[in-house]
C-alpha positions as CSV (number, residue, x, y, z in Angstrom):
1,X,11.9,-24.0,27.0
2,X,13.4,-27.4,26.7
3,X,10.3,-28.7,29.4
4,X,7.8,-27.5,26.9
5,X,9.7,-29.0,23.8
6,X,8.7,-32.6,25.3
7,X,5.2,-31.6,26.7
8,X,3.4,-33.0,23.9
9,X,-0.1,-31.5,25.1
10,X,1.2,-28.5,24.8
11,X,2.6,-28.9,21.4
12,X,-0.7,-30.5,20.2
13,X,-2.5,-27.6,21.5
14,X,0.0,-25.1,19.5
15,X,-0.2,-27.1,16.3
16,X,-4.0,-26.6,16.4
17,X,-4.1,-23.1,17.2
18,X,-1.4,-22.6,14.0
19,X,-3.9,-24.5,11.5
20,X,-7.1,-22.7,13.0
21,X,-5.1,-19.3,13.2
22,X,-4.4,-19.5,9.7
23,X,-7.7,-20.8,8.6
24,X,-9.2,-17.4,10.2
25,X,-6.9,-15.3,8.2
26,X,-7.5,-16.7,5.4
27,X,-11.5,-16.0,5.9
28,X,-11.2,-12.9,6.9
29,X,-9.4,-12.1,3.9
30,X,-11.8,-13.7,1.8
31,X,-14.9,-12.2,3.8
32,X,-13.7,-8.3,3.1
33,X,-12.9,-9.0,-0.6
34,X,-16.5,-10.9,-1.0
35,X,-18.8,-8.1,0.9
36,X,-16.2,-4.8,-0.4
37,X,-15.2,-6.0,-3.8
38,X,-18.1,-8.1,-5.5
39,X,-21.1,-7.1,-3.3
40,X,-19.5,-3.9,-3.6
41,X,-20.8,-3.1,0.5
42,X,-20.7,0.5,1.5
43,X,-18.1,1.2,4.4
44,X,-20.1,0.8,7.1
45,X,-21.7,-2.7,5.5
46,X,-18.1,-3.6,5.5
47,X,-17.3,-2.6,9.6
48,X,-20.1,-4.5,10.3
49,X,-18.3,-7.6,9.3
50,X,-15.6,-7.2,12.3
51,X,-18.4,-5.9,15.1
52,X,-20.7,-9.2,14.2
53,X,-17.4,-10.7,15.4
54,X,-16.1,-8.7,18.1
55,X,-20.0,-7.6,19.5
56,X,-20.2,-11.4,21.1
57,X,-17.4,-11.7,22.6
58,X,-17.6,-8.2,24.4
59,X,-21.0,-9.0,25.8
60,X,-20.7,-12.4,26.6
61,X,-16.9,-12.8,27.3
62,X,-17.6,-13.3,31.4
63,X,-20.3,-15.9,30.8
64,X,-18.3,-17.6,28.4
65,X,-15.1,-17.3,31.1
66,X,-17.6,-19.5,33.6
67,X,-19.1,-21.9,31.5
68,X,-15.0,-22.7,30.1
69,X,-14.7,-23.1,33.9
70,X,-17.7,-25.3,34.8
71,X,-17.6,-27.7,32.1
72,X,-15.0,-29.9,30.6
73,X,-12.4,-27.1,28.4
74,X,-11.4,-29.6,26.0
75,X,-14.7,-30.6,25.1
76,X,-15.7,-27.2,25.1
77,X,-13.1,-26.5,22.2
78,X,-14.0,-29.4,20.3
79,X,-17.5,-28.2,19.8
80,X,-16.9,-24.5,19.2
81,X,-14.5,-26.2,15.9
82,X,-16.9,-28.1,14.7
83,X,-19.7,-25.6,14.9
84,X,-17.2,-22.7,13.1
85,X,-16.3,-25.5,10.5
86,X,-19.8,-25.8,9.5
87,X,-20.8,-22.0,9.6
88,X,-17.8,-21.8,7.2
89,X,-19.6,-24.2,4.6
90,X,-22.6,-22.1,5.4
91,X,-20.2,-18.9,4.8
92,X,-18.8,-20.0,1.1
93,X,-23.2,-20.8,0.2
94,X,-24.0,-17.4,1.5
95,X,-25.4,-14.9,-1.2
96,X,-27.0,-12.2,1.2
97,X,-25.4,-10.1,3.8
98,X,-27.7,-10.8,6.5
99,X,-26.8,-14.1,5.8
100,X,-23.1,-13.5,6.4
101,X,-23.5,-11.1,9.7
102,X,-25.9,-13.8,11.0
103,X,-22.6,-16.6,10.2
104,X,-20.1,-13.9,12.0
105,X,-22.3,-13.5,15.1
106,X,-22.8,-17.1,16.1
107,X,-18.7,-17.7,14.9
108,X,-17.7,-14.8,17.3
109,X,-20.0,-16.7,20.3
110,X,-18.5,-19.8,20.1
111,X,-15.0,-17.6,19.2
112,X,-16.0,-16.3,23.0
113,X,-16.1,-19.8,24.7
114,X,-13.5,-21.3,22.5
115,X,-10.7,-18.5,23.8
116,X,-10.9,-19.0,27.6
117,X,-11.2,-22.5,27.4
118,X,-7.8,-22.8,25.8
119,X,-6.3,-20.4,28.2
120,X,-7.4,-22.8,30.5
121,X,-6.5,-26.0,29.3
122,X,-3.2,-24.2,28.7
123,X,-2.7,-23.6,32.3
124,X,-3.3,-27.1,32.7
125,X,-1.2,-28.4,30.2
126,X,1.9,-26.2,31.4
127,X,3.5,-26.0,34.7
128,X,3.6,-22.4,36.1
129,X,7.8,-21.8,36.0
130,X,7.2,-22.7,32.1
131,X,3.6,-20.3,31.3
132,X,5.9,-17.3,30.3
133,X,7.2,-19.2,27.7
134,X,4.4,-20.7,26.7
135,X,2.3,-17.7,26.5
136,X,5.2,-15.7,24.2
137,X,4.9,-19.0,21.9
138,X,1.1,-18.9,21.7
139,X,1.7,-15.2,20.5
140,X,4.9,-15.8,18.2
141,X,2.1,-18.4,16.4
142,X,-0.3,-15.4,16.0
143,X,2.3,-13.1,15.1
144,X,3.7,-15.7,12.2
145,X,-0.1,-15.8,10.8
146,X,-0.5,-12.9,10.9
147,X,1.9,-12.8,8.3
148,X,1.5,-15.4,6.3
149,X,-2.4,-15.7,6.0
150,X,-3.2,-12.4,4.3
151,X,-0.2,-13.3,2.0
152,X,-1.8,-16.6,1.3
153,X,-5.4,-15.8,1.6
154,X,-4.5,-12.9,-1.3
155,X,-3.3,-15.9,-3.7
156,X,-5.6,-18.3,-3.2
157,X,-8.6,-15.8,-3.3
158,X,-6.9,-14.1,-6.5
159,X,-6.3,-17.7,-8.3
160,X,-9.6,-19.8,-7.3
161,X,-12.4,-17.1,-5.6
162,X,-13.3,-16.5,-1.9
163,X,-15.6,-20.0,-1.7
164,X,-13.0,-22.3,-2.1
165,X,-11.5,-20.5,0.6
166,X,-13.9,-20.7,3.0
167,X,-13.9,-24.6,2.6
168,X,-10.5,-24.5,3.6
169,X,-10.9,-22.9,6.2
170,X,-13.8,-25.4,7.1
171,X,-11.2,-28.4,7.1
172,X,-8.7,-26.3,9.2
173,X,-11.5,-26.2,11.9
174,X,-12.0,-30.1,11.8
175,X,-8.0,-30.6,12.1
176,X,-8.0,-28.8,14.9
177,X,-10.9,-30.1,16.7
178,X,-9.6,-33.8,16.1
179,X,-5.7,-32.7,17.6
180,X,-7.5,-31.0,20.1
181,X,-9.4,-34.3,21.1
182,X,-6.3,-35.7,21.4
183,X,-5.5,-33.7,24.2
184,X,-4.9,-35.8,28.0
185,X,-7.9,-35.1,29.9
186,X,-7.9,-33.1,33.5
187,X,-6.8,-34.7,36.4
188,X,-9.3,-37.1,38.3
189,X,-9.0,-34.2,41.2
190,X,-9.8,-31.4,39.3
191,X,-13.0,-32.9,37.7
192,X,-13.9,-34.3,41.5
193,X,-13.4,-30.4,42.0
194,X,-16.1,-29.2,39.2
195,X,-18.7,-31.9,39.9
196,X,-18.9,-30.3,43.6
197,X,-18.9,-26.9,42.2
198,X,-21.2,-27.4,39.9
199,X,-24.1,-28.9,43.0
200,X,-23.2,-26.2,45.2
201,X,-22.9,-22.9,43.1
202,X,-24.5,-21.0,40.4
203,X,-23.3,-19.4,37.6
204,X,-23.9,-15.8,39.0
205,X,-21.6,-17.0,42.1
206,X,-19.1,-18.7,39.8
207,X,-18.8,-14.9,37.7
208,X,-18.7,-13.0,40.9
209,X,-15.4,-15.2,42.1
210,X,-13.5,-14.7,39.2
211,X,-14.4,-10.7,39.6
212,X,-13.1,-10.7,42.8
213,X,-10.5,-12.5,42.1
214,X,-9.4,-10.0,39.8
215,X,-10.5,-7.1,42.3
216,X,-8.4,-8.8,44.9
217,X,-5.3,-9.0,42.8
218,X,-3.2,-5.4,42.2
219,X,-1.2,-6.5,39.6
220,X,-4.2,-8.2,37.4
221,X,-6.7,-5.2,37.8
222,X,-4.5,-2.7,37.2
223,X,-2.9,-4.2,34.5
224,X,-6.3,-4.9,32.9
225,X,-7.2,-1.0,32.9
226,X,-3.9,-0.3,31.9
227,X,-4.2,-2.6,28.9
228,X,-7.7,-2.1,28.3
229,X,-7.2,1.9,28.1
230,X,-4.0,1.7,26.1
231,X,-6.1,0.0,23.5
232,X,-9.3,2.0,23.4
233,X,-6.5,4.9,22.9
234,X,-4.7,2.8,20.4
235,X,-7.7,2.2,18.0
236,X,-8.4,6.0,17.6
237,X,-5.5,5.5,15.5
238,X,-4.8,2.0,14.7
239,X,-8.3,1.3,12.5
240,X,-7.4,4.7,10.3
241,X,-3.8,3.6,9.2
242,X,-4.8,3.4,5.5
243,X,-6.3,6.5,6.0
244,X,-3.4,8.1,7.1
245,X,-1.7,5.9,3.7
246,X,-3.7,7.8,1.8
247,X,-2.3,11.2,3.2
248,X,1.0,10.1,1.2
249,X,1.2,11.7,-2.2
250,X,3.8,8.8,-3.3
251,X,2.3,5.7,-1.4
252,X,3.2,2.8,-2.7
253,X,-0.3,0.3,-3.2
254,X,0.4,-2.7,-1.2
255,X,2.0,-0.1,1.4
256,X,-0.6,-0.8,4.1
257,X,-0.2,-5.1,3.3
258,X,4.0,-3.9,4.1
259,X,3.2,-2.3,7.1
260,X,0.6,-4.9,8.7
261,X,3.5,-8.0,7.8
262,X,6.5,-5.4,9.3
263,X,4.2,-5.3,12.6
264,X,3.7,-8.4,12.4
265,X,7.2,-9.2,12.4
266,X,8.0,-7.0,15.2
267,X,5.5,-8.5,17.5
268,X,7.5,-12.5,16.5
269,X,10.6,-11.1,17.4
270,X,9.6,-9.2,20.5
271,X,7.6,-13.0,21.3
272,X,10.8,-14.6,20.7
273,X,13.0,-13.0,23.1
274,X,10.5,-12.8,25.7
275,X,10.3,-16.7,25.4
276,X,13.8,-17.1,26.1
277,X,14.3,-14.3,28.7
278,X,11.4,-15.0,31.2
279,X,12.9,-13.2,34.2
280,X,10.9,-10.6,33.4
281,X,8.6,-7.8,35.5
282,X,5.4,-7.3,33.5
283,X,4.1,-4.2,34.3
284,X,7.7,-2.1,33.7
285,X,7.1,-4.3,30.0
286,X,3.8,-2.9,29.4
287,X,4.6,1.1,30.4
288,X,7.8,0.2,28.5
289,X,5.5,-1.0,24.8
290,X,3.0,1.5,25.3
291,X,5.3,4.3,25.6
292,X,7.3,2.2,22.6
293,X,4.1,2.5,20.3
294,X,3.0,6.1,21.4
295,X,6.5,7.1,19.7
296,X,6.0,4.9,16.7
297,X,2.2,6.4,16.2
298,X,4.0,9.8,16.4
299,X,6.4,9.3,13.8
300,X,4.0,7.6,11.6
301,X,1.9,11.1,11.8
302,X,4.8,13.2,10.9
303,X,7.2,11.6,8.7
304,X,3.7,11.5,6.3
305,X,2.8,15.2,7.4
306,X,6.3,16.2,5.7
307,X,5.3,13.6,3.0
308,X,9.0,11.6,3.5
309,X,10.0,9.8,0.9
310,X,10.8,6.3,0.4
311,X,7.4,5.5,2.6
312,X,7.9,1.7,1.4
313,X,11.1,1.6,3.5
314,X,10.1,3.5,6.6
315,X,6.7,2.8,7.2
316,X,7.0,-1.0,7.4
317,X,9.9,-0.3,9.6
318,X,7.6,1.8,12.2
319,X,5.2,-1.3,11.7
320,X,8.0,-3.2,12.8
321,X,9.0,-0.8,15.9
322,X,5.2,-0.7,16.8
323,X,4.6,-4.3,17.0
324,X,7.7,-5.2,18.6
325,X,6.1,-2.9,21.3
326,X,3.1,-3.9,21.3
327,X,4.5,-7.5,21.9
328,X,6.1,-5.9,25.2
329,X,2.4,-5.8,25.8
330,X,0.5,-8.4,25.7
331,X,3.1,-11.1,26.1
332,X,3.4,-10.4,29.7
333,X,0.4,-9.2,31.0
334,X,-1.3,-12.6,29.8
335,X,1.9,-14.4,31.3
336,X,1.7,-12.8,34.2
337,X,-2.6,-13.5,34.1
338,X,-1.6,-17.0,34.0
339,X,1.1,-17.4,36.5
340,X,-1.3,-15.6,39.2
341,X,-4.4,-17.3,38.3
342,X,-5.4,-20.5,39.8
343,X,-6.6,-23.3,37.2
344,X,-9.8,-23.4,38.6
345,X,-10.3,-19.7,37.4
346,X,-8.4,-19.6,34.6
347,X,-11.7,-19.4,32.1
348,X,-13.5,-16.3,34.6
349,X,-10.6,-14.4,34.7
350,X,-9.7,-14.0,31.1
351,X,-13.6,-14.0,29.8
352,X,-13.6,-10.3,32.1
353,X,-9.9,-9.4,30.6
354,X,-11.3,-10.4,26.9
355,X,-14.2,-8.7,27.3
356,X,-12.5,-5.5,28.6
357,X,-10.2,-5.9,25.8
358,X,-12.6,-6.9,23.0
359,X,-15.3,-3.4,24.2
360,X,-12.2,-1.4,23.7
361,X,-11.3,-2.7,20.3
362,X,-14.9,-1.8,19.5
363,X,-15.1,1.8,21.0
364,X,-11.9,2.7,19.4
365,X,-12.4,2.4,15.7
366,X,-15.8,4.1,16.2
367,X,-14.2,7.1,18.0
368,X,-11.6,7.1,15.8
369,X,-13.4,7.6,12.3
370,X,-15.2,10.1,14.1
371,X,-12.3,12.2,15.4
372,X,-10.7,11.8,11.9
373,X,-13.6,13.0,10.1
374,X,-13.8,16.1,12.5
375,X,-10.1,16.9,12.8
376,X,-8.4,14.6,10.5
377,X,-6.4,12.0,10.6
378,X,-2.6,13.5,11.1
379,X,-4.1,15.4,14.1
380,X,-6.0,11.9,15.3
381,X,-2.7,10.0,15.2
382,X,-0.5,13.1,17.1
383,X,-3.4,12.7,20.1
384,X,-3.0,9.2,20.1
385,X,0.6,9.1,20.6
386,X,0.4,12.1,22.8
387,X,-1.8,9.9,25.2
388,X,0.0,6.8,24.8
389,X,3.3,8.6,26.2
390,X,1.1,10.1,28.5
391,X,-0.3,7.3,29.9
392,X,3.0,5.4,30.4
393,X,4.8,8.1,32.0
394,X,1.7,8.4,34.5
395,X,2.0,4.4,34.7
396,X,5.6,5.0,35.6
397,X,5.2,7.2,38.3
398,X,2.5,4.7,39.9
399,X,4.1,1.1,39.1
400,X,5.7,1.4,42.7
401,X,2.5,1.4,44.7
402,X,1.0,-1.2,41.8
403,X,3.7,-3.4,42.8
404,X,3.5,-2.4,46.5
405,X,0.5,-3.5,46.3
406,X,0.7,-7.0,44.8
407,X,3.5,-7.8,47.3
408,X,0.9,-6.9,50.0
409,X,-1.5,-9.5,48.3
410,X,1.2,-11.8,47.8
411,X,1.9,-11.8,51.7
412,X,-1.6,-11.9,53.0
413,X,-2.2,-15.3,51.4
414,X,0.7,-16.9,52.0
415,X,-0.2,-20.0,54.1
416,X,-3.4,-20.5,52.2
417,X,-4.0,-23.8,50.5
418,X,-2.3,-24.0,47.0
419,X,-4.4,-24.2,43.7
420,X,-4.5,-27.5,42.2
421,X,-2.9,-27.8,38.8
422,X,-2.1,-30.7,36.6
């Protein structure tokens, strides 16, 4: 910790993703309340809002993994701000939908490059005995925005309209790009290392690597199916929580705002101590927080099928418990991502994992309404925990060959050249 409290790349790098991170909340805030409240959208007019932004970076996430590799990162995320700064102004002049989805789409393909090029430029910004850290600070700064940009995006929208909004989150684009700029540039032997790529390799070869890269390392492929599953699962439930609110016959109206800022909260804390304790084994962390939200899912489902009272105290609370888990999670798994991956492959690797990720996220919510409408939402949120244990017990009594098997890995390539890192 105290090596990445004088690393002032690093902290430059946070402080833009805090500004921008904050700036997105406070859009997508404004976004839902324009198309739902005053355009009055129908529901699915309104879920088309989060696949215009999710859509891109499914499809194109591997692409944009290789072109963060083959071209200069920092760059890279100093055009994607600019360009999301000004389809922001275009944003607050919008008065059609089609307008609006065609703003979302291009945001969420320069969202796609944007993501694995900081990955990447983190890697090269942090030394690999300090990425643990790094990467549980990275998501204790999305965790903290997470709670404090709906809060703020609610007053702001409430006192002065979604367009002035928009603006702002405009200006929080530019900030970022300019601290981003500020950035030190790669060493002189890693850029030697992408001119010569870039003569003798194509794209298609450059996509292939980081696949079998990932194909070649246990630990990373399993844990990306793991992950990748556990969320497809987790979306059944997770995109019908107000929903489920509305099952309450007491419910309290901000409830669902209480239980998004309690998980939020959870997730900060769970960040926190992960940044400090880094001694860690991933995999055990990620059986342990999917087993962790399984059980929170499952009381959610019954404490409101016996309609328990005082939902405003325990409901946030099992937000809490859920995102501390879920912080068991991801922390890791993109810690461990980053220790294992070379620099070089840094943007390759997590493009795949992102788009894995981001197709889940997108399957989920569909499947979900669907098996809500059918069965209903109690029963959807009781399978959903059922397969969340399930899945972590079954990942328990595998995780020995998983690590067997990156131990093998480890073994075979020791005495092979080193990657270069700044």
């Amino acid at each position: 910790m105290e090596g990445l409290r004088n690393n002032k790349g690093f902290l430059t790098l946070m402080v833009a993703q805090a500004i921008s991170n904050i700036g997105d909340w406070l859009s997508i805030v404004a976004i839902i309340t324009l198309v739902g409240l005053k355009w009055n959208a129908s529901p699915i007019e309104v879920s088309f809002i989060i696949l215009c932004l999710a859509v891109p970076m499914a499809l194109l996430g591997p692409v944009a993994g290789t072109i963060a590799d083959r071209f200069s990162r920092k760059q890279l995320m100093v055009l994607s701000d600019i360009v999301r700064a000004g389809l922001f102004v275009l944003l607050a002049l919008a008065n059609t939908l089609w307008m609006v989805y065609i703003c979302l789409f291009i945001i969420g393909l320069f969202s796609a490059v944007f993501n694995p090029a900081k990955n990447g430029k983190l890697k090269e910004l942090v030394p690999n005995d300090e990425i643990k850290s790094a990467m549980s600070i990275t998501t204790m700064i999305d965790s903290a925005t997470k709670i404090f940009g709906p809060i703020l995006s609610g007053i702001l929208v409430s006192a002065a309209g979604t367009t002035p909004v928009f603006y702002i989150n405009s200006v929080s684009f530019i900030i970022s790009a300019i601290l981003i700029f500020m950035l030190p540039k790669v060493a002189q032997q890693n850029k030697e290392e992408k001119v010569k790529d870039k003569a003798t390799s194509s794209y298609k070869t450059e996509f292939m690597e980081g696949v079998t890269f990932i194909k070649s390392n246990t630990q990373i492929l399993v844990g990306m199916l793991f992950l990748g599953f556990s969320l497809l699962i987790l979306q059944l439930s997770d995109s019908q929580i107000i929903v489920l609110i509305r099952e309450l016959k007491h419910a309290s109206p901000g409830l669902f705002g209480y239980l998004v800022t309690g998980s939020g909260v959870g997730m900060f804390f769970s960040s926190l101590i992960l940044a400090k304790k880094t001694n860690y084994r991933a995999y055990n962390l990620m059986l342990i927080g999917v087993f962790g939200i399984g059980l929170g899912f499952g009381m959610m489902a019954l404490f409101t099928h016996f309609n328990l009272d005082l939902s405003i105290v325990w409901a946030p609370l099992l937000g809490l418990f859920a995102g501390f888990a879920a912080g068991l999670v991801f922390v890791p798994f993109q810690a461990s991502v980053q220790v294992d991956t070379p620099v070089e492959l840094t943007g390759r690797v997590f493009g795949v994992i992102g788009s894995v990720t981001t197709t889940a996220t997108i399957i989920g919510p569909l499947l979900g309404g669907w098996l809500s409408t059918v069965i209903g939402v109690i029963p959807t949120f009781i399978i959903t925990a059922s397969l969340l244990v399930f899945v972590s017990l079954i990942g328990f009594l595998t995780k020995n060959r998983v690590e067997r098997g990156k131990k093998d890995v480890s073994e075979s390539q020791q005495g092979a050249p080193t990657a270069t890192s700044n």
